[in-house]
N, CA and C atoms of all chains as a GROMACS GRO file, in nm:
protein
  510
    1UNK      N    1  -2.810   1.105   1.333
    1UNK     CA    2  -2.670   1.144   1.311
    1UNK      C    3  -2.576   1.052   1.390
    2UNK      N    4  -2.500   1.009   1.306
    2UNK     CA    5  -2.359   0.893   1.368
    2UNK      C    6  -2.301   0.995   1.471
    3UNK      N    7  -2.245   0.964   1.587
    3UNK     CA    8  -2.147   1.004   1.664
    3UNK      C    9  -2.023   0.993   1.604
    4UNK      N   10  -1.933   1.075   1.556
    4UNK     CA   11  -1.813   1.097   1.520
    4UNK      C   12  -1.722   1.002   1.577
    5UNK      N   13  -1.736   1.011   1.712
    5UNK     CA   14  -1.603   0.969   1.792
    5UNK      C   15  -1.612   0.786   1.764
    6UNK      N   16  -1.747   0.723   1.759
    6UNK     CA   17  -1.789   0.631   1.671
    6UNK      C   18  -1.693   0.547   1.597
    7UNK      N   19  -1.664   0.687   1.493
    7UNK     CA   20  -1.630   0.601   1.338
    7UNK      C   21  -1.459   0.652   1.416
    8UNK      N   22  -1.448   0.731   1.467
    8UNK     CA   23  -1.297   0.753   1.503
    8UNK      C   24  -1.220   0.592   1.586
    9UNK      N   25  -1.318   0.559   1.643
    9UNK     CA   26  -1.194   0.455   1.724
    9UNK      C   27  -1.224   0.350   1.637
   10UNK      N   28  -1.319   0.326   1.547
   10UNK     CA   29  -1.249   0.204   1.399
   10UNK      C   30  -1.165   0.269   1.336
   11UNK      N   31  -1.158   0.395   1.293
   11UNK     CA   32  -1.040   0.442   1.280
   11UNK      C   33  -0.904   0.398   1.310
   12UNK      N   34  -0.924   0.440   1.444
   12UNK     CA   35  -0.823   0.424   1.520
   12UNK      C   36  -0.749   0.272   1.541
   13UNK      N   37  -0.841   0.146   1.554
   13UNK     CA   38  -0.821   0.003   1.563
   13UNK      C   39  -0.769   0.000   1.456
   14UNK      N   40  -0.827   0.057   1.339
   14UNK     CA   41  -0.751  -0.008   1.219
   14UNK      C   42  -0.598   0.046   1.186
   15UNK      N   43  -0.619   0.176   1.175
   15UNK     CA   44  -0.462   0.229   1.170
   15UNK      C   45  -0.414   0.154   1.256
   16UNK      N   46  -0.403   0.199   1.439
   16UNK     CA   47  -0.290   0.120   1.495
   16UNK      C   48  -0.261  -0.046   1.493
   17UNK      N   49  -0.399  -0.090   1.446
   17UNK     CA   50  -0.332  -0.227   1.441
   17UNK      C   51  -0.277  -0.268   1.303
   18UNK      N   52  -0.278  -0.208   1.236
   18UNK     CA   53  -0.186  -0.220   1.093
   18UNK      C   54  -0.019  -0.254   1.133
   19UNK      N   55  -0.009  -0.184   1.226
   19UNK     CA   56   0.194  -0.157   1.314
   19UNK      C   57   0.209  -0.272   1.338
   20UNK      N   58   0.096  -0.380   1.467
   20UNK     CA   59   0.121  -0.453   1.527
   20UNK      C   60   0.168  -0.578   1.450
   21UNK      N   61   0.164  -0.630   1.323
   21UNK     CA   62   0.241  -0.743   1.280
   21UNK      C   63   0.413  -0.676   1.242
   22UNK      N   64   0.430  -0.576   1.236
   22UNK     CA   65   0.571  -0.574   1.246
   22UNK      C   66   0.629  -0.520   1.372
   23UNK      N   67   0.596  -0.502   1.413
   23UNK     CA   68   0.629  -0.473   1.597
   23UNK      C   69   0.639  -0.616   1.667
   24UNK      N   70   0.536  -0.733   1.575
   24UNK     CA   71   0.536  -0.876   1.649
   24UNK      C   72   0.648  -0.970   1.604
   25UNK      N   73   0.701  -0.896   1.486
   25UNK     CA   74   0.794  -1.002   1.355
   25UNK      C   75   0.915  -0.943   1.466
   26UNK      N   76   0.943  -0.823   1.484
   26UNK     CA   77   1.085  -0.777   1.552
   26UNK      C   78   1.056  -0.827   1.712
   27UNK      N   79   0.965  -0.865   1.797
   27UNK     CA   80   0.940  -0.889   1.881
   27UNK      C   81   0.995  -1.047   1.860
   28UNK      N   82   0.985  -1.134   1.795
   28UNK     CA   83   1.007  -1.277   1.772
   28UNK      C   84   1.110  -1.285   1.709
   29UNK      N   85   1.184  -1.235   1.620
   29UNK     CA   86   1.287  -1.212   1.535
   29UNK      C   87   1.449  -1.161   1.622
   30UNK      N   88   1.395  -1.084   1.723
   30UNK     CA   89   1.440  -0.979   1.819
   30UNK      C   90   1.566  -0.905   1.701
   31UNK      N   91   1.492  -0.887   1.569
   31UNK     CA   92   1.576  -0.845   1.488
   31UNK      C   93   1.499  -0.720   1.444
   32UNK      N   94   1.582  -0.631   1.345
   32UNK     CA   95   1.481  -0.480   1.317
   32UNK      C   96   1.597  -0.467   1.154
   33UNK      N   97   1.613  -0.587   1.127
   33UNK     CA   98   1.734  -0.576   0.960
   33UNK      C   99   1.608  -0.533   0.823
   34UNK      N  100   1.592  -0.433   0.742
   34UNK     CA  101   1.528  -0.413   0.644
   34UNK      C  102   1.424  -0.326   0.692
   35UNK      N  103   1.409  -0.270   0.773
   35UNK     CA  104   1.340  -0.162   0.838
   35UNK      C  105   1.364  -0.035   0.813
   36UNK      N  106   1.341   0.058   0.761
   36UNK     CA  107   1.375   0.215   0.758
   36UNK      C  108   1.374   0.294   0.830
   37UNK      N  109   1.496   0.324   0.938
   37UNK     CA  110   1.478   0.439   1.076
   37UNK      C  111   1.411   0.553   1.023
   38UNK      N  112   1.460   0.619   0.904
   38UNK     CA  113   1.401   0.736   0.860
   38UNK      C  114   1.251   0.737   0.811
   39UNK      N  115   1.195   0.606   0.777
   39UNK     CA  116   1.088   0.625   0.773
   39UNK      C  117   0.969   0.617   0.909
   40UNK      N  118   1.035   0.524   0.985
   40UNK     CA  119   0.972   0.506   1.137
   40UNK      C  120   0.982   0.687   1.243
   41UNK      N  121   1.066   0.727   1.202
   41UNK     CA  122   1.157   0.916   1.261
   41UNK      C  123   1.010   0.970   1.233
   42UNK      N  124   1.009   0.947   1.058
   42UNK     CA  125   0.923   1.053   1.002
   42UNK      C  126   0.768   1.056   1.064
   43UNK      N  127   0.737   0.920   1.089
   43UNK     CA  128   0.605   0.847   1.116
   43UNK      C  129   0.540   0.866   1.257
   44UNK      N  130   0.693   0.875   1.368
   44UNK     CA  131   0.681   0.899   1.501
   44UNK      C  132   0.676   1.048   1.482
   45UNK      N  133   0.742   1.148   1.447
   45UNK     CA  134   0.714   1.287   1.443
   45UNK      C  135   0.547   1.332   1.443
   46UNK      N  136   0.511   1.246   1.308
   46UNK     CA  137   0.394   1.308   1.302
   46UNK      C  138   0.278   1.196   1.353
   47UNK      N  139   0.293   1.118   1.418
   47UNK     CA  140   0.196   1.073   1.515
   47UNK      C  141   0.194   1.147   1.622
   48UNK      N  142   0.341   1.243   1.687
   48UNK     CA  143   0.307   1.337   1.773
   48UNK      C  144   0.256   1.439   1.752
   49UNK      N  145   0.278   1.502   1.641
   49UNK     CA  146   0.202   1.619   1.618
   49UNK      C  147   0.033   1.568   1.599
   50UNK      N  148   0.009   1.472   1.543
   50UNK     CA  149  -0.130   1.386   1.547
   50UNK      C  150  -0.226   1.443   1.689
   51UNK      N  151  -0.092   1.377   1.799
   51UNK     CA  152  -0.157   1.372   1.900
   51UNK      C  153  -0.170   1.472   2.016
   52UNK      N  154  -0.096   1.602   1.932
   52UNK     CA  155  -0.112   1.748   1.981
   52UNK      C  156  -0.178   1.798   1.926
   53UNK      N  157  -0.278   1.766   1.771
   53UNK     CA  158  -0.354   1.812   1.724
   53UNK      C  159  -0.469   1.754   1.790
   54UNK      N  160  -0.505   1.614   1.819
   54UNK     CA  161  -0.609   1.558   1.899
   54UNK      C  162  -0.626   1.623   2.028
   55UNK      N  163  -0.490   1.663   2.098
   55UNK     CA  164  -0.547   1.760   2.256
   55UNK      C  165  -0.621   1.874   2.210
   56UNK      N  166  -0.568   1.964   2.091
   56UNK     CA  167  -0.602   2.105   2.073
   56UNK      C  168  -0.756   2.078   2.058
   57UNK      N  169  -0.789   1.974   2.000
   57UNK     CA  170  -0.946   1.997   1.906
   57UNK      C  171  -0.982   1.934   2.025
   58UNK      N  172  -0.958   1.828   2.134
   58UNK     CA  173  -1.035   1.738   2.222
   58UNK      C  174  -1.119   1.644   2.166
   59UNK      N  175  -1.021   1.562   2.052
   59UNK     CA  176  -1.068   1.421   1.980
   59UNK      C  177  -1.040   1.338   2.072
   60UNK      N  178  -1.142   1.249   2.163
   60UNK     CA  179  -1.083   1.169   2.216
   60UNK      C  180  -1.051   1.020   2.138
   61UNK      N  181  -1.062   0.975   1.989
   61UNK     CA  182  -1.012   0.917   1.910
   61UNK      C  183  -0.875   0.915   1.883
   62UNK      N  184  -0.887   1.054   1.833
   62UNK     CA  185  -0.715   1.143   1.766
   62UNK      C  186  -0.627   1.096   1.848
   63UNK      N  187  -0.638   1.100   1.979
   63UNK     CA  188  -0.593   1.137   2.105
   63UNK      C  189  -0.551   0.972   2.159
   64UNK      N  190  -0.612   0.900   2.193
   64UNK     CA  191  -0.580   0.741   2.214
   64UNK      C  192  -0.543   0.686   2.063
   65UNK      N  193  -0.614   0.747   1.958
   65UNK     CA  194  -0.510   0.629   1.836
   65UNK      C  195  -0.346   0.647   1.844
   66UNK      N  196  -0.287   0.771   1.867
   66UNK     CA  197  -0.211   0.835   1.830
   66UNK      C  198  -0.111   0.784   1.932
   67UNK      N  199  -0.153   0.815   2.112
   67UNK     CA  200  -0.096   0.736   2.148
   67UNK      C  201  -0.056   0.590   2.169
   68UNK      N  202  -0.125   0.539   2.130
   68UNK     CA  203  -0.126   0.387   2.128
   68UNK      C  204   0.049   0.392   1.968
   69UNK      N  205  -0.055   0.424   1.846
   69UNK     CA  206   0.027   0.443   1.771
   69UNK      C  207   0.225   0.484   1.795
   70UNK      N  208   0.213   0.550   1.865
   70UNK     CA  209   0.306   0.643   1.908
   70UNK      C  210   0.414   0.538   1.983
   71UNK      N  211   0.335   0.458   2.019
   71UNK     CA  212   0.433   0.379   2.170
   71UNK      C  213   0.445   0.250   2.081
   72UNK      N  214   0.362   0.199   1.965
   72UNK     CA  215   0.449   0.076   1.913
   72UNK      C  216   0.534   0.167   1.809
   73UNK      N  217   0.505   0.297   1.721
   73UNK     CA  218   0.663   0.294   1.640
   73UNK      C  219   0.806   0.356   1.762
   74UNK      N  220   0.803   0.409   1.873
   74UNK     CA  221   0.881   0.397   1.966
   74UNK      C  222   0.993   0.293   1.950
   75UNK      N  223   0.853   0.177   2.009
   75UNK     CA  224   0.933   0.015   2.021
   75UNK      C  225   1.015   0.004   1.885
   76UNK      N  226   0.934  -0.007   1.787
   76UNK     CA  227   1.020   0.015   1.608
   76UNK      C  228   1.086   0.028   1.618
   77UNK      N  229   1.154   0.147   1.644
   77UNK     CA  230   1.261   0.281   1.653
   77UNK      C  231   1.398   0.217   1.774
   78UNK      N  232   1.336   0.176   1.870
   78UNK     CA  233   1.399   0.148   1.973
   78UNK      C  234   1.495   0.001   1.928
   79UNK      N  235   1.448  -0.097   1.864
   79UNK     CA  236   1.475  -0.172   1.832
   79UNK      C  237   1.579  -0.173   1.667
   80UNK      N  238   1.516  -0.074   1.592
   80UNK     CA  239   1.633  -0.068   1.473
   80UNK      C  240   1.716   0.047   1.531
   81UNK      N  241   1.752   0.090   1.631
   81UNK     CA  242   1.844   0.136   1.655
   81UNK      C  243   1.976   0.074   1.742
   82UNK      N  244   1.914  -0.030   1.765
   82UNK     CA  245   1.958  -0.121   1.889
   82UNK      C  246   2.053  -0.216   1.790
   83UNK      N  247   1.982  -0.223   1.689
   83UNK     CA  248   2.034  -0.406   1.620
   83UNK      C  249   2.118  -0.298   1.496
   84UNK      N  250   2.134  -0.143   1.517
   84UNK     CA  251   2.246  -0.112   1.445
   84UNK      C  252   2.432  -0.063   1.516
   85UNK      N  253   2.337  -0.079   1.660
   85UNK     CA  254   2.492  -0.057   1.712
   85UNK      C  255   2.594  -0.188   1.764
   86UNK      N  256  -0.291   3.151   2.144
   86UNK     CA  257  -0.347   2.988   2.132
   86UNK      C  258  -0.331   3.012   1.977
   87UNK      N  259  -0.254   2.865   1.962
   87UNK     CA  260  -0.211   2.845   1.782
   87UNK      C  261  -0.352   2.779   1.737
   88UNK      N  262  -0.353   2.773   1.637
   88UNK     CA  263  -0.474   2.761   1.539
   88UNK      C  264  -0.446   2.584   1.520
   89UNK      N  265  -0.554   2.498   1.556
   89UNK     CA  266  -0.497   2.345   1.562
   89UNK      C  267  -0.438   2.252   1.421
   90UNK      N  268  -0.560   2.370   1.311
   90UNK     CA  269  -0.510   2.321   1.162
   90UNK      C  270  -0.379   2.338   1.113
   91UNK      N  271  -0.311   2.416   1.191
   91UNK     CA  272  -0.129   2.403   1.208
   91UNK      C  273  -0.096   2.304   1.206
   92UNK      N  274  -0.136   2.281   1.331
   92UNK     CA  275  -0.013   2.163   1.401
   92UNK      C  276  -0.080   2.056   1.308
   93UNK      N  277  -0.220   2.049   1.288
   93UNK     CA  278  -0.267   1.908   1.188
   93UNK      C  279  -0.213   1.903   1.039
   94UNK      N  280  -0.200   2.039   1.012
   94UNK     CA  281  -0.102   1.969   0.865
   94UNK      C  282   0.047   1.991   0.878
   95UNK      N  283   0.122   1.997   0.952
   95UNK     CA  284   0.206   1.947   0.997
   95UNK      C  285   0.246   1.793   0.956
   96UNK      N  286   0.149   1.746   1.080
   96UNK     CA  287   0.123   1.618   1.146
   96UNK      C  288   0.059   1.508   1.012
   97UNK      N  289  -0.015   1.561   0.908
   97UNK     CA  290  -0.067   1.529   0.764
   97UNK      C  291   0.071   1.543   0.673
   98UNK      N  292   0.183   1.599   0.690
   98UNK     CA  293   0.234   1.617   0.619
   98UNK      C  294   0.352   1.529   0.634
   99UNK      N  295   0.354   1.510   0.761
   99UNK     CA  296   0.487   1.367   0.846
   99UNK      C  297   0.428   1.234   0.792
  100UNK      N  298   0.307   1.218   0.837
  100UNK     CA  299   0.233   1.095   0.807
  100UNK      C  300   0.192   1.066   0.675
  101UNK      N  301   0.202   1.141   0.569
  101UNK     CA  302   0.176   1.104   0.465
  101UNK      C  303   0.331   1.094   0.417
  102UNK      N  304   0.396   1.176   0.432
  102UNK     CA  305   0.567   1.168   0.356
  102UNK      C  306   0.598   1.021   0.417
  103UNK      N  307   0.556   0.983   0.533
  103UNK     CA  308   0.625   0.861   0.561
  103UNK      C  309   0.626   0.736   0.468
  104UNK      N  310   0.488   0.772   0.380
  104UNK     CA  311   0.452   0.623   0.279
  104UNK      C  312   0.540   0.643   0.155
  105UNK      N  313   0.548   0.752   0.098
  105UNK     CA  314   0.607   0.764   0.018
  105UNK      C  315   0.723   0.699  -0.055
  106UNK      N  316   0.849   0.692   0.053
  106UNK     CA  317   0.929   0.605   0.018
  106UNK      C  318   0.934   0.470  -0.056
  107UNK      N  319   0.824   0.417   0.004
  107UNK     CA  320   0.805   0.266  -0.011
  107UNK      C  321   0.690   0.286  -0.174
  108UNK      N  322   0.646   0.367  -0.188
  108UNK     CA  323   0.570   0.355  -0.336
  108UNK      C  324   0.652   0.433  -0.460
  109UNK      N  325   0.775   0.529  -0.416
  109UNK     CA  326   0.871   0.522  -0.518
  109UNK      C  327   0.963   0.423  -0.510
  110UNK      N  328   0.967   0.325  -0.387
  110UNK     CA  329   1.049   0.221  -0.464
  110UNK      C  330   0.970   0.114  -0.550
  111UNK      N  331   0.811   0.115  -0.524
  111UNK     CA  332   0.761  -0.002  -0.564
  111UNK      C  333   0.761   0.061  -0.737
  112UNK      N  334   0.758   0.167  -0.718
  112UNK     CA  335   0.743   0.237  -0.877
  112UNK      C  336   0.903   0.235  -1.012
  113UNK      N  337   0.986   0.266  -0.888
  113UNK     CA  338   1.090   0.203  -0.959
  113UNK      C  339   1.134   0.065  -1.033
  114UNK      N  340   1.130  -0.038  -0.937
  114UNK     CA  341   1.127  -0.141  -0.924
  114UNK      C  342   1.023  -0.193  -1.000
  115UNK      N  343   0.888  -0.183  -1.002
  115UNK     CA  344   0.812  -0.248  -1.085
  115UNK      C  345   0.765  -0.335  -1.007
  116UNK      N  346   0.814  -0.360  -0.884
  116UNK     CA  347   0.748  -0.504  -0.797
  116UNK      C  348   0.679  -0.469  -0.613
  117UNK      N  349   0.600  -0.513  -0.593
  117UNK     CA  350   0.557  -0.526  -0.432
  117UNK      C  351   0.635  -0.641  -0.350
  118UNK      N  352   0.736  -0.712  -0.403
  118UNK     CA  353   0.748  -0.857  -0.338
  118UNK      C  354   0.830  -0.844  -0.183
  119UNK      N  355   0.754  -0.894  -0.094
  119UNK     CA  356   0.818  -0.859   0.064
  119UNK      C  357   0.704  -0.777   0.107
  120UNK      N  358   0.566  -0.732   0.059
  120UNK     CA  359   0.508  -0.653   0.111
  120UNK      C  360   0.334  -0.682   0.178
  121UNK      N  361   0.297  -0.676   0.279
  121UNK     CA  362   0.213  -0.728   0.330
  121UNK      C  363   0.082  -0.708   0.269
  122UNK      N  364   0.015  -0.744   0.188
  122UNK     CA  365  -0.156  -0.729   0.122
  122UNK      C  366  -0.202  -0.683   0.264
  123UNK      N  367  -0.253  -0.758   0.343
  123UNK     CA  368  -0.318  -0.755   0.440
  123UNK      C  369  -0.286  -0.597   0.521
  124UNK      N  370  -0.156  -0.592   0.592
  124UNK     CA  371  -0.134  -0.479   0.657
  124UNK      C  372  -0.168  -0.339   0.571
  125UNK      N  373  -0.186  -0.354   0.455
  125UNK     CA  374  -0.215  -0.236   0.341
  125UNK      C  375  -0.361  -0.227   0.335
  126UNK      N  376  -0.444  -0.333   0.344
  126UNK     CA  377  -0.580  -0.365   0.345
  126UNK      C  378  -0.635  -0.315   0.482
  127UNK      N  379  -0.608  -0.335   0.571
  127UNK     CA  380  -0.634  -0.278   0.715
  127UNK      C  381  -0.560  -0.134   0.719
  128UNK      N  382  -0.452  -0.066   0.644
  128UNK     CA  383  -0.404   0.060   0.686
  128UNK      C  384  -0.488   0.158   0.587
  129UNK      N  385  -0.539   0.065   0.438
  129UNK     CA  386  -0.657   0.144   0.379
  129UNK      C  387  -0.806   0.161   0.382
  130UNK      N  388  -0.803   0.083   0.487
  130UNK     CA  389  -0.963   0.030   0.544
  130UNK      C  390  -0.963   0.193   0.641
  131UNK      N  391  -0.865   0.165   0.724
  131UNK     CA  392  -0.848   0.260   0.839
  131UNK      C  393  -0.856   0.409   0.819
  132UNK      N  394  -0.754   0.431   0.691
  132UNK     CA  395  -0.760   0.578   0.605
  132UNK      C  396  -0.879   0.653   0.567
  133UNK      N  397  -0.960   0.548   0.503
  133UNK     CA  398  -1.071   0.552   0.499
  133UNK      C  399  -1.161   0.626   0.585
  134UNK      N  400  -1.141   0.512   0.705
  134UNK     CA  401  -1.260   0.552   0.818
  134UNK      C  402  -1.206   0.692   0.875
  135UNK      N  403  -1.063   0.722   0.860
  135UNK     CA  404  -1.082   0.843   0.947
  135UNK      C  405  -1.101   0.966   0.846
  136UNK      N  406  -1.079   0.951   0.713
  136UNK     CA  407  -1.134   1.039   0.588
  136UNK      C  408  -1.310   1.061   0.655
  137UNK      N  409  -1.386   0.973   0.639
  137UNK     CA  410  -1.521   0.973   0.726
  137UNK      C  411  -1.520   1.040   0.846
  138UNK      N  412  -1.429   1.010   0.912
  138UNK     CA  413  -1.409   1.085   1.072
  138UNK      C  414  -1.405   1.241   1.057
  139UNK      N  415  -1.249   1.261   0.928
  139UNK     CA  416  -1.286   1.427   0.925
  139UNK      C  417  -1.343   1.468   0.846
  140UNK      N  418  -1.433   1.418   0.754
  140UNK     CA  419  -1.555   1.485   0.707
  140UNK      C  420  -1.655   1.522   0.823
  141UNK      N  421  -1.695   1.431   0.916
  141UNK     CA  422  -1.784   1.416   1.024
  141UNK      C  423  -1.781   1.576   1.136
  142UNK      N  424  -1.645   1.568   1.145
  142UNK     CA  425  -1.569   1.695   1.246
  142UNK      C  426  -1.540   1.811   1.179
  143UNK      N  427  -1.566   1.762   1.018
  143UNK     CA  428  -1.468   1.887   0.962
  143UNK      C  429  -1.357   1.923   0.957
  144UNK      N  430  -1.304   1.886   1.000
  144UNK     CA  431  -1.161   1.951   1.035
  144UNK      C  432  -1.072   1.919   0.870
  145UNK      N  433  -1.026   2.027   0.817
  145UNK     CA  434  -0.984   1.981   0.681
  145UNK      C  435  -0.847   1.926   0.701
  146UNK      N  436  -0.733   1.973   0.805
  146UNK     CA  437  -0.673   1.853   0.788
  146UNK      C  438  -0.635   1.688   0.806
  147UNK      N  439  -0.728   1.650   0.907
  147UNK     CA  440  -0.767   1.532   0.903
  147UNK      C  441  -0.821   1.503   0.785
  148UNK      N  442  -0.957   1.569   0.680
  148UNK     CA  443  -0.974   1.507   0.544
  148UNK      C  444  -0.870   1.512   0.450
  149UNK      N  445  -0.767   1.646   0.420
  149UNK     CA  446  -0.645   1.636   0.342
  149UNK      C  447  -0.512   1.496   0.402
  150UNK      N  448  -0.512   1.500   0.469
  150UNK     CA  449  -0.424   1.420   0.550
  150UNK      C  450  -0.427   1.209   0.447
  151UNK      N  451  -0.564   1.220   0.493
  151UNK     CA  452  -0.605   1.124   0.444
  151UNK      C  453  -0.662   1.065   0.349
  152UNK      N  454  -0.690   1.150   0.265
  152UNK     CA  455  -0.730   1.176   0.112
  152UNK      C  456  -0.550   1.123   0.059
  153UNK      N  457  -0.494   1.204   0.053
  153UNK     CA  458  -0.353   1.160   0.009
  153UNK      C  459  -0.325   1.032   0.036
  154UNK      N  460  -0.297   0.976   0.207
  154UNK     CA  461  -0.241   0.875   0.208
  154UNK      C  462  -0.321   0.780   0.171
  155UNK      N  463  -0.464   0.784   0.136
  155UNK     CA  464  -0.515   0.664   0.092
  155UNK      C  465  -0.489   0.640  -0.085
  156UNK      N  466  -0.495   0.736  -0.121
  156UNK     CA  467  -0.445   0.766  -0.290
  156UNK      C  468  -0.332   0.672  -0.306
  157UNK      N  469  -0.227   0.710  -0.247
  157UNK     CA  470  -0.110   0.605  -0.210
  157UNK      C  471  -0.093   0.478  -0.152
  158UNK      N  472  -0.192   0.407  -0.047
  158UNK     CA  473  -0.206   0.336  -0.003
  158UNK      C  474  -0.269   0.252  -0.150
  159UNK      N  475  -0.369   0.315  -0.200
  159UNK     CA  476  -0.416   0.225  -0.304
  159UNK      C  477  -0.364   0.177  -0.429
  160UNK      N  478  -0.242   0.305  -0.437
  160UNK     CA  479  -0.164   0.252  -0.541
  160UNK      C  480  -0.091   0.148  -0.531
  161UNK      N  481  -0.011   0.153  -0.381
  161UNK     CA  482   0.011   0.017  -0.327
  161UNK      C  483  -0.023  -0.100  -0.286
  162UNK      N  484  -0.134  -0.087  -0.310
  162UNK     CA  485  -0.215  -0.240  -0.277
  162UNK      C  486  -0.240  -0.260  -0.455
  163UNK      N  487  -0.239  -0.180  -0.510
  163UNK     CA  488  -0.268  -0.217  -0.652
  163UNK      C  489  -0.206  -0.320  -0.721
  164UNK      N  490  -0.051  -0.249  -0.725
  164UNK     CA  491   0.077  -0.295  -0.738
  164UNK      C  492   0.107  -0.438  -0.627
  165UNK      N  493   0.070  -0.452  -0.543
  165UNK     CA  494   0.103  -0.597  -0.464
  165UNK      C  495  -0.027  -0.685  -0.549
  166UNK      N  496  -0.081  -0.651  -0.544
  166UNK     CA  497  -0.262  -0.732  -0.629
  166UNK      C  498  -0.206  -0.782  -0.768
  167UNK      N  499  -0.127  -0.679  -0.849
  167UNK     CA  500  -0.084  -0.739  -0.957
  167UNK      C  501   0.045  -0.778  -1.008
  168UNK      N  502   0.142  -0.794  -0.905
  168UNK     CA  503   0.260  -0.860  -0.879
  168UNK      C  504   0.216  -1.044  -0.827
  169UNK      N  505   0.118  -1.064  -0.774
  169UNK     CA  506   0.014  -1.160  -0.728
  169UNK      C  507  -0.026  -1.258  -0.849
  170UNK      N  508  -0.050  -1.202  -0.940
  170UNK     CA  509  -0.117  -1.254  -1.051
  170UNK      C  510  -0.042  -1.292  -1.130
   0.00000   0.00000   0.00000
């Protein structure tokens, strides 16, 4: 039998590193123009709830993808809010 | 103590609404152009693995969660594959 937690942190590498080429484009760009706040809002909401569902069950996958996840759409967020004021 | 499959479809329900946007515009529109193959290829690789993850744990909303967004994910890689051609 595979260990779960296993297949969770390829999981996890793959989801969160999916973010990291547009977290790197606004990082070099130091621009955030064509980005959707409301879709980054929606995405950060439920990576937190993600990662209150990962404490409840004690995924330690759930639990580090989510935060990792969590802290580059932040940066996202932080940045198209920045280059709208 | 709340029941964790709460807060997980919740958290299934943020994270999947978030794609959405971007595959009724590709549906409108008729086109993928501006849209990363690759980052869709690694965010459906990833969907995947954690579909595997909550089969593994059980937990049904980790498998509902991700059943959906990969449905969508694939429609969108479909649509960039044959905007390509």
């Amino acid at each position: 039998m595979i260990n779960p937690e296993y297949i969770g942190f390829i999981a996890a590498t793959l989801t969160t590193s999916a973010f990291l080429p547009q977290a790197f484009k606004i990082w070099k760009s130091k621009t955030a123009d064509g980005l959707s706040l409301s879709m980054y809002l929606v995405m950060g909401t439920g990576t937190l709830s993600w990662l209150f569902y990962g404490l409840l069950i004690e995924s330690p996958s759930v639990i580090v993808a989510n935060c990792i996840s969590f802290s580059i759409i932040l940066f996202i967020i932080t940045f198209i809010i920045r280059s709208k004021m």
